[in-house]
VEXVEXFI-625396 format. One record per atom (N, C-alpha, C, CB): x, y, z. Coordinates in steps of 0.1 Angstrom, whole numbers, plus 2048, in hexadecimal, padded with zeros to 3 digits. Each point is the difference from the previous one (the first is absolute). Glycine has a CB too. Layout:
# VEXVEXFI-625396
XYZ;...
***
This chain:
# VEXVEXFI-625396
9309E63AE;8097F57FF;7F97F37FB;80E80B812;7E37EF7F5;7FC7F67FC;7EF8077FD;8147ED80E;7E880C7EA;7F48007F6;7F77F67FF;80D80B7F5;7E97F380F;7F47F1801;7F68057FC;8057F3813;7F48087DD;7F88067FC;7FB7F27FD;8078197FA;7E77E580C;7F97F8802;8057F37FE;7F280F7FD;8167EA80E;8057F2801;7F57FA801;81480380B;7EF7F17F2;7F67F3801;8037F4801;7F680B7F7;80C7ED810;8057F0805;7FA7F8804;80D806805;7ED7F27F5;7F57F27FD;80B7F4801;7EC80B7ED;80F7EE81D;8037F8804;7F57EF7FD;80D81780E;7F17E27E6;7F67FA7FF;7F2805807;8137F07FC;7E881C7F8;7F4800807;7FF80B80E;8007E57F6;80881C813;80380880A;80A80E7FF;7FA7E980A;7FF8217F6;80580C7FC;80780680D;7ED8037EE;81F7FB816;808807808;80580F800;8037EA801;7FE8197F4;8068117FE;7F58027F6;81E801801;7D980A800;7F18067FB;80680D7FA;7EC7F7813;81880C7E4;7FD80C7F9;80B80B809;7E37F97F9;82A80380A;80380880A;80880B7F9;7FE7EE812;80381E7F3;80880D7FB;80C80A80A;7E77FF7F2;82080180E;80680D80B;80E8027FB;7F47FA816;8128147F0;80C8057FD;8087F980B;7F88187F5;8137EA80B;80B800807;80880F7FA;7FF7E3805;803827804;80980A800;80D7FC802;7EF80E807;81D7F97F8;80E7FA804;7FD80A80B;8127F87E9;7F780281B;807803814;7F6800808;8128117FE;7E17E97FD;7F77FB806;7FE7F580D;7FE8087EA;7FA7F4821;8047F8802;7EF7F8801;81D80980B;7DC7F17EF;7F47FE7FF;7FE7F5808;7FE8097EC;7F47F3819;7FA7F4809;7F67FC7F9;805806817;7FC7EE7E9;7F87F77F6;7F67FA80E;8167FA7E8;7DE80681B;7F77FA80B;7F67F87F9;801812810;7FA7E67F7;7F27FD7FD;8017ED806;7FB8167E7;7F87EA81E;7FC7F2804;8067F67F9;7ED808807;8157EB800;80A7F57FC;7F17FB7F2;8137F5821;7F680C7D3;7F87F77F5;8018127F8;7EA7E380E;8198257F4;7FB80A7F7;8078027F7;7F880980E;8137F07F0;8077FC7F6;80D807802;7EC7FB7F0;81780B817;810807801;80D7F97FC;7F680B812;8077EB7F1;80E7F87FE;7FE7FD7F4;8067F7814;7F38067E5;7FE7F97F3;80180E7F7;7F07E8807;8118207FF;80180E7F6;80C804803;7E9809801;81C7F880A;8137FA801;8087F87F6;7FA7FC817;7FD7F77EB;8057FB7F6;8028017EE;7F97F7816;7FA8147EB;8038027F2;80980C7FF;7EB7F67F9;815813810;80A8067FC;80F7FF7FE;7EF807808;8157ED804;80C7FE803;8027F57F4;80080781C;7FA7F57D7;7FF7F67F6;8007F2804;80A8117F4;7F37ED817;7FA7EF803;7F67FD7F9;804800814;7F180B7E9;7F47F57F8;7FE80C7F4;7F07EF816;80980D7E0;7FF8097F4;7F2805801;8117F37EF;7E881680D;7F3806806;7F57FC7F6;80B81580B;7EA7E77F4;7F77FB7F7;80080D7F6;7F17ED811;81081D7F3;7FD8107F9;80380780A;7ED7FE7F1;815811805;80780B809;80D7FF7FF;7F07FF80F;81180F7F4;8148057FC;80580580C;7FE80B7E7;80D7EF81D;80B80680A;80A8057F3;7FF7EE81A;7FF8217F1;81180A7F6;80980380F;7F18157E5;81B7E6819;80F803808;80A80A7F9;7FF7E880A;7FE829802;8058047F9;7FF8057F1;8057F6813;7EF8097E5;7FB8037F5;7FC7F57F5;80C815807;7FB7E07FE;8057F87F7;7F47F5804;81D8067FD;7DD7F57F8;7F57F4800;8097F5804;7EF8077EC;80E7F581E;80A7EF804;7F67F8805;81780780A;7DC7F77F0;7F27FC807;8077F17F9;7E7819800;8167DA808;80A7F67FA;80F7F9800;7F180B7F7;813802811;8128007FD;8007F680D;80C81D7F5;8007D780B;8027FB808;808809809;7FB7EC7F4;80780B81C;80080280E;8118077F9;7ED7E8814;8178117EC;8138037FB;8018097F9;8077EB7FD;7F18167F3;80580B7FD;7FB80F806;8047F07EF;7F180F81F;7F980D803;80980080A;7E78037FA;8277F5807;80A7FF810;80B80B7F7;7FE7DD810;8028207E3;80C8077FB;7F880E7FD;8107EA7F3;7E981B80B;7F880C801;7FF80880C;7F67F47F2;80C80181B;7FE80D80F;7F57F9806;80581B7F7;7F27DD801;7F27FA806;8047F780A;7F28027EB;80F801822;8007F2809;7F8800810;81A7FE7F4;7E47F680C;7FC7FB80B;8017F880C;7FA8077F2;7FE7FE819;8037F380C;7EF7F6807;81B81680C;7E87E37F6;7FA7F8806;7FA80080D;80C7FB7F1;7E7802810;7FB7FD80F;8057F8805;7EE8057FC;8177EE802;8087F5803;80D8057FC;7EF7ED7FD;81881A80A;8108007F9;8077F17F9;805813813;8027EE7E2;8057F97F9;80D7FE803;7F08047F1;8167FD814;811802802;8027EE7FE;80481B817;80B7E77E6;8057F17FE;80780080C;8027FC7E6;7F77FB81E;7FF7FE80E;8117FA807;7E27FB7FB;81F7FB7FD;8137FB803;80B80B7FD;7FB7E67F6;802825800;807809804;803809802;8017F77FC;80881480E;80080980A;7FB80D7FA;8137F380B;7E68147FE;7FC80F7FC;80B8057F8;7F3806816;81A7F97EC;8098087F8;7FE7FC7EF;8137FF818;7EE7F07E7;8007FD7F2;7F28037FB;8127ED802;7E180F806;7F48007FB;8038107F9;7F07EE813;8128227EF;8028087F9;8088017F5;7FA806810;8107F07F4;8108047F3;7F87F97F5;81D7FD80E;7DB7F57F5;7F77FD7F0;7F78097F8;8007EB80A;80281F7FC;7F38037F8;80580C7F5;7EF7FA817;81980E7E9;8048097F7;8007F67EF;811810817;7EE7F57DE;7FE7F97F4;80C8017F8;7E8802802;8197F47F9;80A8017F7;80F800807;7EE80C7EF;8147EF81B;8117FF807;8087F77F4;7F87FE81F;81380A7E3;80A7FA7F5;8037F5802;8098127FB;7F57EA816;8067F0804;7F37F57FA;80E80A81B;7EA7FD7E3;7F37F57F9;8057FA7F2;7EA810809;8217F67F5;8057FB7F0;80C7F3801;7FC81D7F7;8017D6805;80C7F5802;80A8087F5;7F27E4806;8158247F4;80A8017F9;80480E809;7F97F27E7;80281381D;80480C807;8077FF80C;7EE8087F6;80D7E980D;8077F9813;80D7FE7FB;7EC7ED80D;81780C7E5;8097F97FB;80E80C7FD;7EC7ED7F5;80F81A803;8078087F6;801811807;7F67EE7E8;7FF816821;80480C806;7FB800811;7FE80E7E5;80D7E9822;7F57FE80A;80880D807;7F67E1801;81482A7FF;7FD80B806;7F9807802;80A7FE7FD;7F28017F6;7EF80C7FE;7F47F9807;8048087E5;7FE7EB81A;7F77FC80A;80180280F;7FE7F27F1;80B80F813;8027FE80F;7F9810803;8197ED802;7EF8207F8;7FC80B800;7F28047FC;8168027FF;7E67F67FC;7EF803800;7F67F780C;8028057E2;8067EF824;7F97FA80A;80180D80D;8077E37F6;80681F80C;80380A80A;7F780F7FD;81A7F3803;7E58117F2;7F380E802;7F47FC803;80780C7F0;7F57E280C;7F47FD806;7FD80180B;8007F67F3;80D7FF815;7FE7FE80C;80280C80A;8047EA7F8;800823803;80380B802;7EF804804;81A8037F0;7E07FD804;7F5809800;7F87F7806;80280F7ED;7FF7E3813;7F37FB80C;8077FF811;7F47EE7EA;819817819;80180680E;7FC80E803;8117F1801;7F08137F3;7F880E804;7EF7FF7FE;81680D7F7;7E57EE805;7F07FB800;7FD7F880C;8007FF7E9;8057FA81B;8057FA80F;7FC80980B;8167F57F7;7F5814808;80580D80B;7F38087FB;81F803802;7DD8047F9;7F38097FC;7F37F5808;80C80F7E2;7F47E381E;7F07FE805;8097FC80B;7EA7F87ED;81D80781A;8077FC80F;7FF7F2800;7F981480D;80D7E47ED;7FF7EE7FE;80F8017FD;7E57F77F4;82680E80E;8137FC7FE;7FB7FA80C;8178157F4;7E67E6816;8057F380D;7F97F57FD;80280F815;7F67F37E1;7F87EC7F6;8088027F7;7E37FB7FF;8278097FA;8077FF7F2;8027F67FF;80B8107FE;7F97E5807;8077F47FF;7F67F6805;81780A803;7DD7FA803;7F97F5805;7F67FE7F3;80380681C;7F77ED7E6;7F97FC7F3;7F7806800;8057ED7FC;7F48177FA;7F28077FC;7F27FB808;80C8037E8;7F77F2815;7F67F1809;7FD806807;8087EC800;802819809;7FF7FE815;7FE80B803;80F7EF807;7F181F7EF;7F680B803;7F47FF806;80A8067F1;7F1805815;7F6807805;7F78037F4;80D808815;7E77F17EF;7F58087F6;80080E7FA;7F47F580E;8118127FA;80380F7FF;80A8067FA;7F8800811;8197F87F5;8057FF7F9;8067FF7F2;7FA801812;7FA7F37E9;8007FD7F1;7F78077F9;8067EB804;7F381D801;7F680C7F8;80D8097FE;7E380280D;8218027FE;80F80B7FF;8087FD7F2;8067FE81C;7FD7F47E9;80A7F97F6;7FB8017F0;8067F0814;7E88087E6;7FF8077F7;7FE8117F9;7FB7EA806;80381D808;80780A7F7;80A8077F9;7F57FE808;8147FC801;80C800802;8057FB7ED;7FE7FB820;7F97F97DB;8067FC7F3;7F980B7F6;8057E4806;7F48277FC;7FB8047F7;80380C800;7F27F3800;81B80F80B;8078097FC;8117FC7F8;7F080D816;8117EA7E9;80D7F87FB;7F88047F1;80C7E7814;7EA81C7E3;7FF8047F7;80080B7FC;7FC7F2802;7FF8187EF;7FB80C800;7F08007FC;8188067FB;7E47F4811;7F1803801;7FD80C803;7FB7ED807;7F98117F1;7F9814800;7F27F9806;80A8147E4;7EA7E3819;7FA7FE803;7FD7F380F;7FF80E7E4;7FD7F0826;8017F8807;7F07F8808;81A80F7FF;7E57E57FC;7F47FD7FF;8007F8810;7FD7FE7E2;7FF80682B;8037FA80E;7F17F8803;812817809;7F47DD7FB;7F27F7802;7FF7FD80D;8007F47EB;7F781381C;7FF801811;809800806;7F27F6802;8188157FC;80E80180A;8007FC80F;8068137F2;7EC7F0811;7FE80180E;8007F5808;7F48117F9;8047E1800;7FB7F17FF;80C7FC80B;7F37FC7E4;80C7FF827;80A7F8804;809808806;7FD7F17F1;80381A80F;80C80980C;7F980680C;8108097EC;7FD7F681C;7FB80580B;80080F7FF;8087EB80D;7F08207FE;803809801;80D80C800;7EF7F1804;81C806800;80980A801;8077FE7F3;80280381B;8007F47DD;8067FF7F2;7F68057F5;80E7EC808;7E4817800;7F78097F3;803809801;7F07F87FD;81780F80C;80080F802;80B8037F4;7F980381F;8137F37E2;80A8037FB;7FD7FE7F1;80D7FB815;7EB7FD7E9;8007FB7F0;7F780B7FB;8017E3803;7F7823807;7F780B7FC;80B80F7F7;7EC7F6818;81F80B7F6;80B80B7F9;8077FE7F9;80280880D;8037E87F0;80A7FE7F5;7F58067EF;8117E5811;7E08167F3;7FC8027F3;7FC8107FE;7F87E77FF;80682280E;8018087FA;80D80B7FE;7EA7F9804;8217FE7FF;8098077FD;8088007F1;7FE7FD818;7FC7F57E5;7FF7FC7F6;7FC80C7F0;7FB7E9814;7F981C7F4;7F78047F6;8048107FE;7EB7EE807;817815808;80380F7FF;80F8057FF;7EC80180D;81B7F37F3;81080A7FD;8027F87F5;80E809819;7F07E87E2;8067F77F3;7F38037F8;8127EA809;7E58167F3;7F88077F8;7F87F07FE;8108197F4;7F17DF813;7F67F57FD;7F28017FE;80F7F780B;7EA8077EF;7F07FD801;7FB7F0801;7FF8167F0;7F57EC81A;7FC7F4807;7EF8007FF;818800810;7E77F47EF;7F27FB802;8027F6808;7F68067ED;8007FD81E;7FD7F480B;7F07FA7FE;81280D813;7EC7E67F0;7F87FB807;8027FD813;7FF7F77E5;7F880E81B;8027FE812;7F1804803;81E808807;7E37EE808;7F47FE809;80480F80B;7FD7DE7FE;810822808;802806806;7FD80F7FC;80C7EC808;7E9819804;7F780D7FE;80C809804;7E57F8807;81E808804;80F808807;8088027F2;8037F381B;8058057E2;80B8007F4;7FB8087F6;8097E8804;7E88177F5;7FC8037F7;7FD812801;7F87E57FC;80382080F;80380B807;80A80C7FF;7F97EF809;8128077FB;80F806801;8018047F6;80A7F480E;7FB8017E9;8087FD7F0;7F98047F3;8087EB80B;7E78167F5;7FC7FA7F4;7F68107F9;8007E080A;8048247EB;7F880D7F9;8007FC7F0;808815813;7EB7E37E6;7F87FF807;7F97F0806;7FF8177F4;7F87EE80A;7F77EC80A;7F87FE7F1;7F5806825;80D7EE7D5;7F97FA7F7;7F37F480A;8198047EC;7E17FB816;7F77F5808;7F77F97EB;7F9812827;80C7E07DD;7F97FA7F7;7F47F8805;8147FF7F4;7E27FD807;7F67F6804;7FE7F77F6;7F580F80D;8077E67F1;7FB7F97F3;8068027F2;7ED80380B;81F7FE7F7;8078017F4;80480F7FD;7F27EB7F8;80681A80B;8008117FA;80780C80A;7E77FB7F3;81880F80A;80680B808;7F4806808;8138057EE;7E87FB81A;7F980380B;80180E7FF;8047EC80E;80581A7FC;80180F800;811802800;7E680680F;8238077EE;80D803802;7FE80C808;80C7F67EC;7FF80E81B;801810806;8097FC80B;7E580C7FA;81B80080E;80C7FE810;7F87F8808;80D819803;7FB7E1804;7FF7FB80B;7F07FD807;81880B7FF;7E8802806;7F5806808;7ED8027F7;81B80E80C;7E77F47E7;7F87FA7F7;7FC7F77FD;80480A7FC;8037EB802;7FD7F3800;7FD7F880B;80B8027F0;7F980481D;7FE7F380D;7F380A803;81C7F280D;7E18157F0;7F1807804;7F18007F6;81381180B;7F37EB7E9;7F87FB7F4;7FC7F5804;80B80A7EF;7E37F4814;7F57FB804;8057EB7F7;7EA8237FF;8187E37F6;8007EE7F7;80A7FB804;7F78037E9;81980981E;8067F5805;8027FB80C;8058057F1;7F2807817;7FB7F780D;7FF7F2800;7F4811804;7FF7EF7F6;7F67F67F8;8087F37FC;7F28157F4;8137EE800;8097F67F8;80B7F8804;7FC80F7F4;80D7FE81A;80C7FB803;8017FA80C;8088107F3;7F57FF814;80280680F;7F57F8806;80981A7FC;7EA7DD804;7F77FC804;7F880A80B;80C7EC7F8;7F4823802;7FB80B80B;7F78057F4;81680A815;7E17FF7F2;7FB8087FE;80180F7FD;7FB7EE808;7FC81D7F6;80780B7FF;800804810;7FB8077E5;7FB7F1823;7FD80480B;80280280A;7FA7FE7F8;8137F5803;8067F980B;80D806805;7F67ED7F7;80E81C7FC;80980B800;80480C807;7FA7F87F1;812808818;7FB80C806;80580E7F8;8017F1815;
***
């Protein structure tokens, strides 16, 4: 599904993404690791088209989009969430989803004018399908409350929640974990893999959390210094000596 053949992202002088390479399989659900500065997010970012790569090709889905902006990789399936959730905060979990589907016929001033039936009947499948996106992450009793005055947890929920109001195939997750409590990780843990194993989503995470990564994640990418460190399950990578070293601040010895 996704393709990174030797990325590279210079930043005046400061090289953040080194030469980086890896697959993404579909119905995958991959973990992106490695120590704070190893560039993960900035390799997020190039994938998710925030920044353009000094060199090196991203292919989505087969297609070279190495370059393509954020929007047009949104109309493609390419989307993502945030370590900081972004929600618009003044308005309610219900509307924060109904914005997000593309192209609504009500976005058109002659269409309000001249067919506002059709409008109404395409607000109502929206608002249809974001009570059912609602009901699937268990948030219909915040519908109406503002996005704002969510729970940390809840607004991880909530952005996933908008990335199913699309036809995303690919889903780029930026520390789902960051900021929730325990018992809403458990849940955010099943919504994603329910996500993956009955709607056919594919996911890449960044996450600290060792547990989550465990559960959810085949395989474990660990980056260091820009580059790809080692890939493989789980259990390979948290036992591999450099990322003791690199990440984990252990040893092999320290290991039981």
């Amino acid at each position: 599904m996704l393709e990174l053949d030797q990325l590279v992202m210079d930043f005046s002088g400061f090289r953040a993404v080194n030469g980086c390479s890896f697959r993404v399989d579909e119905g995958s659900i991959t973990a992106l690791i490695g120590p704070n500065g190893a560039g993960k997010t900035t390799l997020f970012n190039l994938i998710a088209g925030a920044l353009v790569p000094t060199s090196g090709t991203i292919r989505f889905l087969g297609e070279d989009v190495t370059g393509l902006s954020s929007d047009a990789l949104f109309h493609k399936g390419l989307v993502r969430t945030f370590q900081i959730p972004h929600e618009f905060h003044r308005l309610t979990a219900l509307e924060n989803l109904m914005m997000v589907p593309p192209a609504q016929i009500g976005e058109g001033l002659f269409a309000n004018w001249l067919s506002w039936g059709k409008v109404r009947a395409s607000e109502a499948e929206v608002e249809q399908k974001a009570y059912d996106t609602l009901e699937f992450l268990e948030l219909t009793h915040v519908a109406h409350q503002r996005a704002g005055n969510l729970s940390g947890g809840q607004k991880k929920l909530l952005e996933l929640g908008r990335t199913m109001m699309t036809d995303a195939k690919l889903v780029l997750l930026d520390e789902p974990a960051a900021g929730v409590n325990r018992t809403l990780l458990r849940k955010l843990e099943e919504k994603i893999q329910i996500l993956n194993k009955e709607r056919g989503y594919t996911f890449i995470l960044i996450e600290h959390d060792m547990e989550m990564i465990e559960k959810l994640c085949d395989p474990v990418i660990c980056m260091a210094e820009g580059a790809v460190l080692i890939q493989g399950d789980f259990q390979t990578v948290r036992s591999d000596a450099r990322v003791l070293e690199a990440y984990l601040g252990e040893t092999a010895g320290e290991v039981a």
